[in-house]
N, C-alpha and C positions, 0 to 999 in steps of 0.2 A: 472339658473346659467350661468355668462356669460363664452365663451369658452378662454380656454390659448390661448396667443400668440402663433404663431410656434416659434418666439425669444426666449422668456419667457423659453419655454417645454424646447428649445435647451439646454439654460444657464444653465436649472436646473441637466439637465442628465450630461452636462458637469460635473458640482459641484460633482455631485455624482461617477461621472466616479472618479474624482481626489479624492474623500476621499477615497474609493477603495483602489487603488494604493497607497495612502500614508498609509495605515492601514496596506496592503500587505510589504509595505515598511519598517517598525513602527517593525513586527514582524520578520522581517528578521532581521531585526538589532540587535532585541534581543538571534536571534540565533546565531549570532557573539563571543555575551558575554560569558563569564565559563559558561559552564551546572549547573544547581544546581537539586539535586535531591530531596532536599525539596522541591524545587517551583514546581515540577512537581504533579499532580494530580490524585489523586487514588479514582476510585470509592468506597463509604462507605453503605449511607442507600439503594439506588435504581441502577438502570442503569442511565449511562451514553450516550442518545442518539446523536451521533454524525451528523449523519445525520437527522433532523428532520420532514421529509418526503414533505417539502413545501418549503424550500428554501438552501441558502449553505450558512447561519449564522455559524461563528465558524472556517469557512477557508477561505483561501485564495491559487491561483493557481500561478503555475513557470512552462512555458511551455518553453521549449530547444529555440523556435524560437523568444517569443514574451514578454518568461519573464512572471512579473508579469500581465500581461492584457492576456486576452483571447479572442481576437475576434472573432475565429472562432466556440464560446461556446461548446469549448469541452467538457465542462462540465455543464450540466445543470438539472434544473426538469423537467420531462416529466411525467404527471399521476401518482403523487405520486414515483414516481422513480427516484434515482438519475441515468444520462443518462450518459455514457463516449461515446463520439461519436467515441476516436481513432482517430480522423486527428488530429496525431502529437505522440511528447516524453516530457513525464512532468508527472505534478502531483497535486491533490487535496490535500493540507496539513496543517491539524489543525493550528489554530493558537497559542495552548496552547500544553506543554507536557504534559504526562501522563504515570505515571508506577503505578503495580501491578493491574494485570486485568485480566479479560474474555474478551475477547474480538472476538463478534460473526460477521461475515460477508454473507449475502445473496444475491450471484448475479449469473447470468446467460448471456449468450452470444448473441448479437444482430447479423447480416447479413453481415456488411459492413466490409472489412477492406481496407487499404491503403496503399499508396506507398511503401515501400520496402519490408513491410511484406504483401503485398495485398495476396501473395496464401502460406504463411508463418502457423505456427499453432498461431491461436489465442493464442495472451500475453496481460498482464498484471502481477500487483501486487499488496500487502500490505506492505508498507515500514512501522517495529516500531524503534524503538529509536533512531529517528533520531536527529542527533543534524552537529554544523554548518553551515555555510551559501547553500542555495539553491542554486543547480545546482554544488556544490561542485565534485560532480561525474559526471564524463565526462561532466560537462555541465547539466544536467538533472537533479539531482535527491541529496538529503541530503547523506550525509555519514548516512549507517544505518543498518538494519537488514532485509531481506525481506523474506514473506513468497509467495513464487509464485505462480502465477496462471499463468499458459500456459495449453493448448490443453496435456495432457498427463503428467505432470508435474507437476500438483496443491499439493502445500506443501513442495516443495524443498526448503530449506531453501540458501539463498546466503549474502551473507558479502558482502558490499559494503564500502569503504575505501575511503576516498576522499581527496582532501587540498583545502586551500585559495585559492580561483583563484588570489588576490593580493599577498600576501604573497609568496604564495607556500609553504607553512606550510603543511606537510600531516597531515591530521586527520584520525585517526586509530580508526575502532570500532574492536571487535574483538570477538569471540564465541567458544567454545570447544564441540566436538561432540563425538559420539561415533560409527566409521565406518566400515565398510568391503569396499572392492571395487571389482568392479562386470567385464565381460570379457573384459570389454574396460579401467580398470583402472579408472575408473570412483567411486569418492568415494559415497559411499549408507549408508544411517543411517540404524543400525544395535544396537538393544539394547544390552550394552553387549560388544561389541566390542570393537576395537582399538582406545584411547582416542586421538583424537588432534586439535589443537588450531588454528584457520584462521583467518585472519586479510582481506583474500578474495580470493573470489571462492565458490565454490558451494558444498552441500552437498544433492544427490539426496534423494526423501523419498522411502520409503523400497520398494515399488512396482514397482517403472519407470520400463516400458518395456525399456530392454536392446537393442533393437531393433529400440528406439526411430526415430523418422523423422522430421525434422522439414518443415512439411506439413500443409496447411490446414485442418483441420478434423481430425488430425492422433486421436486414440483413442488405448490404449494399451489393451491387455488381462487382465491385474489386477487393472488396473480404479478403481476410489472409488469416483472417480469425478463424475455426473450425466450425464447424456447424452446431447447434446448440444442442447439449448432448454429449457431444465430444470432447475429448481433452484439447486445450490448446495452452502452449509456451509460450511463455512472455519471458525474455531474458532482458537486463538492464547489464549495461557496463560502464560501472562509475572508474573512470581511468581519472586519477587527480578530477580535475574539473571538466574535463566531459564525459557526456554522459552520448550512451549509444543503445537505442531502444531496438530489440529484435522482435516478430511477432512470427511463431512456427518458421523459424532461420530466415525469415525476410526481413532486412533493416527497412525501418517506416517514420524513421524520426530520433534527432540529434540534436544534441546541444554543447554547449562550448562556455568557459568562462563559471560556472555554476560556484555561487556564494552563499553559505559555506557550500564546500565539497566534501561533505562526512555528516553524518548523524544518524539519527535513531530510525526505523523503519517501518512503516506502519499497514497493514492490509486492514481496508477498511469495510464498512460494511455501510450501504445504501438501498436498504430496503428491497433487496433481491437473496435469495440463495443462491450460495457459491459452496463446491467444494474444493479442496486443493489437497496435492496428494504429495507436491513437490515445491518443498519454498527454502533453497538451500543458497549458502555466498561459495563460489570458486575462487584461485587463486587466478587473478588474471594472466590468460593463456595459456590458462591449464581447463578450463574447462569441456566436459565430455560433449563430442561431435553424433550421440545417440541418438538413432530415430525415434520419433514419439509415437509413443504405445497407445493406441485405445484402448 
């Protein structure tokens, strides 16, 4: 077989690069539009595998500096693994919505991190129902609902609230929790407690050490997180409008009332390495009761 041009190969990556970005393009535009929460997608007879272990079919990326292209493939597959390398603030994010799910996540922490957070505690997140244009938040990230992942912190729930960047329309999502707040005013999910309603800010999960650091490596006394290293699950379970955060089958944080209750899903990337091996939607109460594998 005779070999490609270097011309030819050029032209054709080119082509490919620009369907990319027009497709990235194509699904942004549709996040513009009303939400519709019929058109949103709910797993029925099986799971929903988001990440398909070979490629990143089904998203598209909005990195803070570069937008929708990724040059510096902050996001890629490595050995069956979806890679977050962290150089940079953005996000991996479906290109279709999706409400009422299980929704399991399996990843673990790589070595590297970078610029402002280089000796920072390892972050990240799972952004759900997201809706509005990308980078609506600060620049970075959909108006949405996040379930966090940071060093000491995996499962704080945070409301994130954005607007048009044309416009300036604010876009409001909004969630109601049930809190105490601990020596620093700081509010903690507390089942049982004080009901109230954020449009943004944060809601700690029941364990954060009070004591928190935002260190590299900090690790609290009541962790449920895995050790770093190790795989650790993070499940969400968006039922209509609550939401129900598990962390390695410990519930650590809830929410109620959540507006909208459906959209687009984002894993993001904050300046640390993450791998994930497992980022699937179940059908609610159908999801597998399997031990986690290191």
């Amino acid at each position: 077989m005779r070999k490609m041009r270097p011309a030819v190969a050029k032209v054709i990556l080119l082509c490919l690069c620009c369907i990319h970005l027009w497709a990235a393009r194509a699904a942004a535009q549709e996040a513009k539009e009303a939400p519709s929460r019929e058109a949103a997608i709910s797993p029925t007879d099986g799971p929903i595998r988001l990440f398909n272990g070979r490629d990143l079919e089904g998203f598209y990326t909005w990195i803070r500096d570069s937008q929708y292209d990724d040059p510096k493939q902050v996001f890629s597959v490595q050995d069956g693994m979806l890679r977050v390398s962290g150089d940079g603030y953005g996000g991996l994010i479906t290109k279709k919505p999706y409400r009422d799910y299980h929704l399991i996540v399996e990843f673990k922490w790589g070595d590297k991190t970078w610029g402002d957070r280089e000796h920072a505690a390892r972050d990240s997140g799972i952004l759900v129902h997201g809706w509005g244009p990308d980078g609506g938040f600060g620049n970075t990230w959909m108006t949405s609902i996040e379930a966090q992942i940071i060093e000491g912190g995996v499962g704080d729930i945070l409301v994130l609230s954005g607007k048009d960047p044309e416009s300036g329309e604010v876009l409001t999502t909004s969630l109601t929790a049930e809190i105490t707040k601990d020596r620093d005013g700081e509010k903690v999910w507390k089942k049982g407690g004080d009901r109230i309603t954020l449009s943004s800010g944060r809601i700690n999960w029941y364990g954060r050490d009070v004591d928190w650091v935002d260190k590299i490596g900090f690790r609290g006394e009541a962790d449920v997180e895995s050790p770093r290293g190790q795989w650790t699950r993070l499940e969400v379970i968006a039922d209509g409008a609550h939401l129900l955060y598990r962390v390695n089958g410990v519930v650590v944080n809830e929410g109620f009332d959540a507006k909208p209750d459906f959209g687009k899903i984002t894993l993001q990337t904050e300046q640390a390495e993450m791998f994930v091996r497992r980022f699937e939607l179940w059908p609610l109460g159908k999801a597998p009761k399997d031990d986690l594998k290191q």
